[in-house]
N, C-alpha and C positions, 0 to 999 in steps of 0.2 A: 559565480552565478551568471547562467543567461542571461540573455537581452530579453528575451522571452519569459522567464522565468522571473527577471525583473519588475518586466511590463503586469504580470500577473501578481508579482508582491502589493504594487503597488494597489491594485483593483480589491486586492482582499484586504489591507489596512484601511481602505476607504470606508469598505463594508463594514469592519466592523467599529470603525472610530461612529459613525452614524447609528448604529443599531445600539449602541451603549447608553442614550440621550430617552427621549421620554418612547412611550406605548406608539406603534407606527396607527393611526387613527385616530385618535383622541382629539378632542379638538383645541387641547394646545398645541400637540406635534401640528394640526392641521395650520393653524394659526401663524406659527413660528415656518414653518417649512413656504406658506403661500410668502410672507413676508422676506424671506432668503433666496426664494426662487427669484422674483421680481427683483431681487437686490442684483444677483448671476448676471440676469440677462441682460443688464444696465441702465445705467440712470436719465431717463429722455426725461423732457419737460411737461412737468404737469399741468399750464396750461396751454392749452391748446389753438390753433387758430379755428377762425371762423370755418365753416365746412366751406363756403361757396361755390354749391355745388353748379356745374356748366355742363349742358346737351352738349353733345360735340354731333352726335347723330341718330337720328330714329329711324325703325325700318321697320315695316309686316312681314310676319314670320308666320309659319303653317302653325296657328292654336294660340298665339301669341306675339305680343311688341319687342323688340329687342332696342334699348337704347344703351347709348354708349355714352359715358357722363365721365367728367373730371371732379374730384374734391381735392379739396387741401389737406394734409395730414399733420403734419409736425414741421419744426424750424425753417420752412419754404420748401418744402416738399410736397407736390401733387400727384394722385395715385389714379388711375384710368380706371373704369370698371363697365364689363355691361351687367344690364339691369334689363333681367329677361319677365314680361309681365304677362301673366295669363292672360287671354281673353275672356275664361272662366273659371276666377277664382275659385278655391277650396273654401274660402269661408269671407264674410264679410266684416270687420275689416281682414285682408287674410293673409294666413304668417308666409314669414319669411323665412327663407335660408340663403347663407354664406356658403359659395362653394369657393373652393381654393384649388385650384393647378398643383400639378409637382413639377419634376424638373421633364422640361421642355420646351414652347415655344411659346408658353403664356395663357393667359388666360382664352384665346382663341381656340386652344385646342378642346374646351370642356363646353365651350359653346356652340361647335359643327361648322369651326371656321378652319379654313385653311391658316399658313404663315402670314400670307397679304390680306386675309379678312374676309376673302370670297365665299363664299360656299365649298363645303369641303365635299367631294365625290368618295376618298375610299375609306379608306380601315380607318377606324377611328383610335387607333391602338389602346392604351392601357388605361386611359382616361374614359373613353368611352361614351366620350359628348353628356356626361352627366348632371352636367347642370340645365341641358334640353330635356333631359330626362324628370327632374325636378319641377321644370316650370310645368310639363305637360302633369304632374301632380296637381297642380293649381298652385305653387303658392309664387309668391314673387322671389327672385333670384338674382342676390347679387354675386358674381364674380368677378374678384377685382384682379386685378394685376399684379401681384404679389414681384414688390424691387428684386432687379436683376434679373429682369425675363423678358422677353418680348421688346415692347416699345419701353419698357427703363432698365435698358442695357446703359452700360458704358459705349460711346459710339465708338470704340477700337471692335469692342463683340460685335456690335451690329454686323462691322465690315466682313465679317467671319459668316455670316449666315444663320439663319432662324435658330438654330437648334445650340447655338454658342451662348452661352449665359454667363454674368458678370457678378457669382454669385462670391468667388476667389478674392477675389479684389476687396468688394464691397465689406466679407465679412472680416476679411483682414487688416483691412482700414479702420473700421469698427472696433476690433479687438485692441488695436495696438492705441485707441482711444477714449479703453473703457466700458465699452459695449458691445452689443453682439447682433449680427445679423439678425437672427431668432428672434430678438428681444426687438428689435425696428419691425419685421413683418409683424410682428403679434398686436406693437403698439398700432399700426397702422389697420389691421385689422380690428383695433375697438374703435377705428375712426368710423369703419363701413359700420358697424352698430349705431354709430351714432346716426347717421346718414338715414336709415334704416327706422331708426326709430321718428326722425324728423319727416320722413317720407309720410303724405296721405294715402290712405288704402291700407299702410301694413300694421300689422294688428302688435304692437310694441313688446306684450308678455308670451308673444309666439314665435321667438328668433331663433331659429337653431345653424347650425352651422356644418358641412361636411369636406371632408379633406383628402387627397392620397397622394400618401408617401409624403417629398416634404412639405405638398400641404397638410398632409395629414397631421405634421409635428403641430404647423400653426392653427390649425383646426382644433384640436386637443389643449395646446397649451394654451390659447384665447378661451376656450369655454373652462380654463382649472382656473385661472384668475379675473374673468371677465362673468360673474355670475349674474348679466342680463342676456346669458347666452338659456334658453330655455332644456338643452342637449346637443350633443354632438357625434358625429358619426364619424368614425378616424380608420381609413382605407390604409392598407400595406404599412404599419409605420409601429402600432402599436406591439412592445419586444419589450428586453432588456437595451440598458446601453452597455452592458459586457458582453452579448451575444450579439451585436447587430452593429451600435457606430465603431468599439474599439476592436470590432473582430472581422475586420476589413476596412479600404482603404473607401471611407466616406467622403462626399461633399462636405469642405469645411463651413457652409451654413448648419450643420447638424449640434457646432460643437459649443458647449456653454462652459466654459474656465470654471473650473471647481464644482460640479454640479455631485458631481460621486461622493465630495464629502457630506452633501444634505440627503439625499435620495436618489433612490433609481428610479427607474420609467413610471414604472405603474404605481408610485407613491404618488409622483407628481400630476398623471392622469385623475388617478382619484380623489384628488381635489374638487373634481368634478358633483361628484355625490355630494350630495343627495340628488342630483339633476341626473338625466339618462345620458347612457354610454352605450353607443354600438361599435364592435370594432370588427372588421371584414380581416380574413389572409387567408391567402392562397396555401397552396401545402406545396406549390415548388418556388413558391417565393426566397428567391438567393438572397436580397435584400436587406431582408427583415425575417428572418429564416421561420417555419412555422414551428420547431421545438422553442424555443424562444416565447412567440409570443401566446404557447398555452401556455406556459411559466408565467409570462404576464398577467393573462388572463385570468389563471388560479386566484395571484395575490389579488387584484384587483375585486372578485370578490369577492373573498373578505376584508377590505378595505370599505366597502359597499355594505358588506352585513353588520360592518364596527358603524357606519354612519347611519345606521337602522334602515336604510332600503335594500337589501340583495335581492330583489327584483328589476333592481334600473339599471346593470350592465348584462351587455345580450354579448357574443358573438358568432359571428359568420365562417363558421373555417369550413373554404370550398376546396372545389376542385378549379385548382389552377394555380395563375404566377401572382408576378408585381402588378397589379390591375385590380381595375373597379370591379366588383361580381353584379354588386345593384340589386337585386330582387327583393331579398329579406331586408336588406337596409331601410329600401324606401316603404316597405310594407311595414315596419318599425313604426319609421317617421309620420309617417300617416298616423299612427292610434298615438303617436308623443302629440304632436302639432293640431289634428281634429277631434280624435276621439277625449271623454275624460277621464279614463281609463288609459295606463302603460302596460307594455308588454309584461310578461314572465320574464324572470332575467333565464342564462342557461346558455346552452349552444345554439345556434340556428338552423344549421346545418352541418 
């Protein structure tokens, strides 16, 4: 047998030792699989430190405040974020969303900062400054710093330059300890929920959250197990993981120890349901490929019609790559976050 041929035995025993267990939706499978998922990603501690949260800096921005705040997350770990604020909310008190970076230079690049924080002049590449794009919606916007980026590098990456990330290390240290990269951004990500909710002005049952690429993973996976996420909107990321992490040579943050024997992607997505689900890809997305993720998309929903809403997963298949598209997302989010009424679920484009 091949090495290849091997590598694919393995991916179809997984499938169907999984598929043999209860109805894929049901809300024991649902039950049982949220409970296995959170087991994967590893065992952090349940309680938690104080937020204390600390300004590091505030500034006037065209529409809006941008502050830059420190919280506490877990075992003496502190997580940077800016906290982009309307000058005219969408609603009073008025919601919030979490946006998350992928891989790059950190949470500045989704805010219209350069590497050193300045103002950024060109391309805003595949990000596309979209959490600028969010506040000018009205609502408030946190972006945190998601470990291994930017300013929470290992200081060897730093000496490397902006675009060097300590994502290798981190998740491999992690692993060999029981835990997983994925599983620290995700918990660290219900820290900014928490933040969020403790904040005056943000409207608590209005949080949603949005992500690309491997924000996108933490985007997604924080709103399948974190159900004071209101929806979520998951950019370039949502696939299979036999079409997309095992079928190229991934960031080892992508990867959770045994996740094949409980579920694939879009099981794990749809955890989300009955809450709403947008998910954006490009159609020359190398990535996250786009045969893949109308695969996903399919299961997904019905996954969504087993959880009695198939109207609460939308997506976006555009024209383009690995990148933000934006337009039907945020026009989404707007009728999830303001209106009382949600979209039609279906394609968007």
């Amino acid at each position: 047998m091949s090495i290849e041929r091997y590598l694919n035995f393995l991916t179809e025993q997984a499938a169907r030792n999984r598929t043999a267990g209860e109805t894929p939706g049901s809300e024991e499978r649902r039950t049982k699989l949220a409970e296995a998922f959170s087991r994967l990603l590893g065992e952090f501690p349940a309680n938690m430190d104080e937020l204390k949260p600390r300004l590091l800096e505030r500034r006037e921005c065209d529409g809006y405040v941008c502050e830059h705040l420190e919280i506490a997350t877990l075992e003496g770990l502190s997580m940077t974020m800016y906290v982009l604020v309307p000058n005219q909310p969408a609603a009073a008190p008025a919601p919030a969303v979490i946006a998350l970076h992928g891989h790059g230079y950190g949470n500045r690049e989704i805010a219209g900062m350069g590497p050193d924080g300045s103002e950024r002049a060109g391309d805003p590449g595949l990000h596309k400054d979209f959490a600028v794009s969010l506040v000018r919606e009205g609502y408030i916007v946190a972006a945190p710093e998601l470990i291994g980026f930017g300013e929470r590098r290992l200081a060897e990456d730093k000496e490397e330059g902006p675009g060097k990330n300590s994502c290798f290390r981190l998740a491999a240290h992690l692993l060999m300890t029981g835990r997983t990269l994925a599983g620290l951004r995700i918990r660290e990500t219900s820290r900014v929920i928490d933040y969020l909710e403790s904040r005056a002005g943000v409207d608590p049952n209005r949080i949603a959250i949005m992500g690309i690429s491997g924000g996108g993973l933490v985007a997604g996976f924080t709103a399948a197990l974190d159900h004071r996420i209101r929806c979520a909107v998951v950019s370039g990321y949502a696939s299979l993981f036999e079409e997309s992490i095992l079928a190229r040579n991934h960031c080892l943050d992508n990867y959770i120890p045994g996740i094949l024997l409980e579920a694939e992607m879009p099981e794990l997505l749809g955890l989300i349901a009955p809450r709403g689900l947008f998910l954006e890809s490009g159609n020359t997305d190398r990535v996250f490929p786009r045969g893949a993720a109308v695969k996903a998309f399919g299961e997904l929903q019905s996954l969504f019609a087993a959880a009695g809403t198939p109207d609460a997963v939308l997506c976006d298949f555009f024209h383009g790559g690995h990148e933000i598209n934006g337009g039907p997302a945020l026009a989404w989010l707007r009728r999830q976050l303001t209106e009382p009424t949600a979209v039609k679920g279906g394609e968007a484009g």
